[in-house]
C-alpha positions as a Python dict, from the first residue, in 0.01 Angstrom:
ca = {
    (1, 'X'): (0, 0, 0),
    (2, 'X'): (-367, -105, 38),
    (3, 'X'): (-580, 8, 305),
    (4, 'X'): (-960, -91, 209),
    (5, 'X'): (-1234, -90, 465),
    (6, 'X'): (-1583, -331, 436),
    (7, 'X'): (-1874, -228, 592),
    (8, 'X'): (-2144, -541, 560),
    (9, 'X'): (-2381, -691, 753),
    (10, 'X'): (-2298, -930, 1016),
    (11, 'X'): (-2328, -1277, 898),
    (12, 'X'): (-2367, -1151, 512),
    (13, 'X'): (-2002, -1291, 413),
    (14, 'X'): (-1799, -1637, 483),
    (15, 'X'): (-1488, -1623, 613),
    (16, 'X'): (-1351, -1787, 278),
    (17, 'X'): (-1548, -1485, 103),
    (18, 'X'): (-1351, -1260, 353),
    (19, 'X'): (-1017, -1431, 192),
    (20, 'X'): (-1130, -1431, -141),
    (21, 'X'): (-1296, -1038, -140),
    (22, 'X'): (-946, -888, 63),
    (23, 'X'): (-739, -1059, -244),
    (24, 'X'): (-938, -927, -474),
    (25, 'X'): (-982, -565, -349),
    (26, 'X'): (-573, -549, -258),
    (27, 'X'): (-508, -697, -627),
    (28, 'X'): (-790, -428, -761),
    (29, 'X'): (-628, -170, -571),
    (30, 'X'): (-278, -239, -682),
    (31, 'X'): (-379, -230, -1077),
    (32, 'X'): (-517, 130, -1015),
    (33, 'X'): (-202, 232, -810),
    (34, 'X'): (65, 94, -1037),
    (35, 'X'): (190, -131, -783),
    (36, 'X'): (351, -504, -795),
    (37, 'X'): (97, -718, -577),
    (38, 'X'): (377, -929, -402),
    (39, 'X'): (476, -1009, -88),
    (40, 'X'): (654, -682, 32),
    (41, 'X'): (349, -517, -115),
    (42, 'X'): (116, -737, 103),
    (43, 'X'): (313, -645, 415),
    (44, 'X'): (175, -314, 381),
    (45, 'X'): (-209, -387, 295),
    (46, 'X'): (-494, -415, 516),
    (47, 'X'): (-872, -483, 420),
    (48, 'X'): (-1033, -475, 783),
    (49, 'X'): (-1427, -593, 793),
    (50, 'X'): (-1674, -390, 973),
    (51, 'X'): (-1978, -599, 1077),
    (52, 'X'): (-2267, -438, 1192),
    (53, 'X'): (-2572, -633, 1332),
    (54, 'X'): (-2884, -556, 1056),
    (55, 'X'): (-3030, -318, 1342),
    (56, 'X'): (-2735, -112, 1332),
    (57, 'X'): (-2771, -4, 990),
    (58, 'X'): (-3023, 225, 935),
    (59, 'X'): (-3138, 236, 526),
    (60, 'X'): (-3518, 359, 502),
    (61, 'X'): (-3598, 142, 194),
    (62, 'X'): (-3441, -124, -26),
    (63, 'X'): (-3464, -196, -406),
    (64, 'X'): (-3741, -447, -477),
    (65, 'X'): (-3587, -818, -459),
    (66, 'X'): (-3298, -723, -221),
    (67, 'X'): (-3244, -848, 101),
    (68, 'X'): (-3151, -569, 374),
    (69, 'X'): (-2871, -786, 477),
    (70, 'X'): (-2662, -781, 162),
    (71, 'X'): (-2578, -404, 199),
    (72, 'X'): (-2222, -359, 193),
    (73, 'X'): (-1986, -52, 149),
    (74, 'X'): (-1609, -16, 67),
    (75, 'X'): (-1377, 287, 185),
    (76, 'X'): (-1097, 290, -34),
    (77, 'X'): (-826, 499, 115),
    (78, 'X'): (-519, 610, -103),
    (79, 'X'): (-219, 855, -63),
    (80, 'X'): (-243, 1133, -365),
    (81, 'X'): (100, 1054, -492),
    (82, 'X'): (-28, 708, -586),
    (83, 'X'): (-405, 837, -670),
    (84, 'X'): (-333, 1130, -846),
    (85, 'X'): (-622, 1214, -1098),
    (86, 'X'): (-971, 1225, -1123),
    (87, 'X'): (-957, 915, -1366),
    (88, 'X'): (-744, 713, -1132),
    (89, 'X'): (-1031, 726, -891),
    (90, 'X'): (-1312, 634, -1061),
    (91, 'X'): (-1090, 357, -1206),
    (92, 'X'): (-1080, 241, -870),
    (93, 'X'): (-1442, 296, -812),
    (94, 'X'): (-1470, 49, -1105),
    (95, 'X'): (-1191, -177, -997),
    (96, 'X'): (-1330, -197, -607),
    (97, 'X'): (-1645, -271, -730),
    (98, 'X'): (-1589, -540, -1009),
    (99, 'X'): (-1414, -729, -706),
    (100, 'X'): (-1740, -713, -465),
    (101, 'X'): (-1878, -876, -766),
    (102, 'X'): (-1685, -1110, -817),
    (103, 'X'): (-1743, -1281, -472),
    (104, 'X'): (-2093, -1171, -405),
    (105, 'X'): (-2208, -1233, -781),
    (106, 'X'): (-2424, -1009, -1048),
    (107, 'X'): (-2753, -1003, -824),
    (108, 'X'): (-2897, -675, -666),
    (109, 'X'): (-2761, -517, -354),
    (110, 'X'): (-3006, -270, -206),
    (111, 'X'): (-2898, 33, -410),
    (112, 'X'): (-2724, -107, -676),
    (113, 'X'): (-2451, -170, -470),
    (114, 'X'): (-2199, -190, -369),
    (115, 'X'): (-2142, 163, -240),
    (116, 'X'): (-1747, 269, -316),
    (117, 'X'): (-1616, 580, -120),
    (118, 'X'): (-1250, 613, -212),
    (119, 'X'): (-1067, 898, -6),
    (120, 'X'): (-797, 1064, -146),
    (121, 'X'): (-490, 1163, 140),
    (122, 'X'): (-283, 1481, 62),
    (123, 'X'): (43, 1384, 74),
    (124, 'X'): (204, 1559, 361),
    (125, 'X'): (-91, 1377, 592),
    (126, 'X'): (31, 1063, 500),
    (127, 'X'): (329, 881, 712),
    (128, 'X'): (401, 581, 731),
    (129, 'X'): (659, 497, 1103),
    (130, 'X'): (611, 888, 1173),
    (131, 'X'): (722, 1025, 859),
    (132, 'X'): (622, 1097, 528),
    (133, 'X'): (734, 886, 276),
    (134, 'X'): (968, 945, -60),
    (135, 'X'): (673, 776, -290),
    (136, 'X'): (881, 681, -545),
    (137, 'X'): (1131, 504, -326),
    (138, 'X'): (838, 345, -130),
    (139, 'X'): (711, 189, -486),
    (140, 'X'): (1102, 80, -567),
    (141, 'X'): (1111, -132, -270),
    (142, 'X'): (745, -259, -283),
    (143, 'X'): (880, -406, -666),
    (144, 'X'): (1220, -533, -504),
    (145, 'X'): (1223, -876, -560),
    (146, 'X'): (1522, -925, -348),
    (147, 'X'): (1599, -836, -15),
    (148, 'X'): (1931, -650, -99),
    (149, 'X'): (1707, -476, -388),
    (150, 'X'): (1439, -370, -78),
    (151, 'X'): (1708, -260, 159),
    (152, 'X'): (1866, -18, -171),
    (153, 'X'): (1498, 107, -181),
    (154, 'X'): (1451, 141, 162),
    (155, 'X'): (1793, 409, 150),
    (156, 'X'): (1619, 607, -65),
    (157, 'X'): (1313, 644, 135),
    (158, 'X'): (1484, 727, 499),
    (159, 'X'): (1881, 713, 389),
    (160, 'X'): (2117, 472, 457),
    (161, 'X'): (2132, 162, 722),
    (162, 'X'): (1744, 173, 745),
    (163, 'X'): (1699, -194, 854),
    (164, 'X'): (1266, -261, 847),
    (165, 'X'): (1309, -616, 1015),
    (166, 'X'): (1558, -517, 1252),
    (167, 'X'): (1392, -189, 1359),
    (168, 'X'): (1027, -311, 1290),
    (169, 'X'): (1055, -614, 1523),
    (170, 'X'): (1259, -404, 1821),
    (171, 'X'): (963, -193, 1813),
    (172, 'X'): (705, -447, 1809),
    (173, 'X'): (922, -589, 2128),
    (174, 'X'): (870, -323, 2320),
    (175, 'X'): (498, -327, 2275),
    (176, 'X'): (370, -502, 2539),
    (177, 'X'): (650, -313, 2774),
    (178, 'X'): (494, -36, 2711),
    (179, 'X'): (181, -160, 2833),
    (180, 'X'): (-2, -283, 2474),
    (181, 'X'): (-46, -692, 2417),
}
């Protein structure tokens, strides 16, 4: 369970750099958490880009040699259960940023960039489909590398005959009823 946002300057990444930096971060984020980067796990990860037009990000100086557009900052949110110490967040201070530079590349960002925030949820404000999850059941079925395997995770997590494609896509259904779309 990934949920990383990018701040950055409008124009300041590619759309294959997008691809390349969200892979990165979710894989980054997953090593820190203890978590199996596959495809269940993806379903639940989200690195959303925030582009703001130079103007509408105020910084009263840069370091000498940067350019004002390469600023760029990460929010890093976690649940406690799966971020639990102080050393599992500045590994993923270290993690989130060794991914930045992987894509952007060893040069200078305007303060020695980029700038990680990583924000550590208490784990009764955490839910996930209004309730708050059994952690340990919610890791079991992000590792399930069957469907059968996901679905014996998934009954530990909210009990038995808890169907996530069958409920999941109902819900989405009724979406636009409800007046979304």
């Amino acid at each position: 369970m990934v949920f990383v946002r990018v701040h950055v300057i409008k124009g300041r990444l590619s759309a294959a750099q997008k691809d390349e930096l969200g892979t990165k971060l979710i894989q980054a984020v997953s090593d820190v958490e203890g978590l199996v980067n596959n495809e269940r796990h993806k379903e639940t990860s989200w690195v959303p880009f925030y582009e703001f037009e130079p103007e509408d990000w105020y910084a009263p100086a840069n370091l000498a040699g940067c350019s004002p557009d390469s600023r760029i900052q990460l929010d890093v949110v976690a649940p406690q259960k799966l971020l639990s110490t102080p050393e599992d967040a500045r590994a993923m201070l270290g993690k989130a940023n060794e991914a930045v530079r992987s894509v952007l590349g060893p040069g200078l960002l305007p303060a020695h960039g980029p700038w990680v925030h990583v924000y550590v949820i208490p784990f009764d404000r955490w839910a996930m489909d209004g309730r708050i999850p059994d952690w340990e059941g919610f890791r079991a079925r992000l590792r399930a590398d069957t469907p059968e395997q996901a679905e014996e995770a998934l009954a530990i997590v909210y009990g038995p005959g808890r169907h996530t494609g069958t409920e999941l896509s109902s819900y989405a259904q009724a979406l636009p009823a409800r007046g979304r779309g």
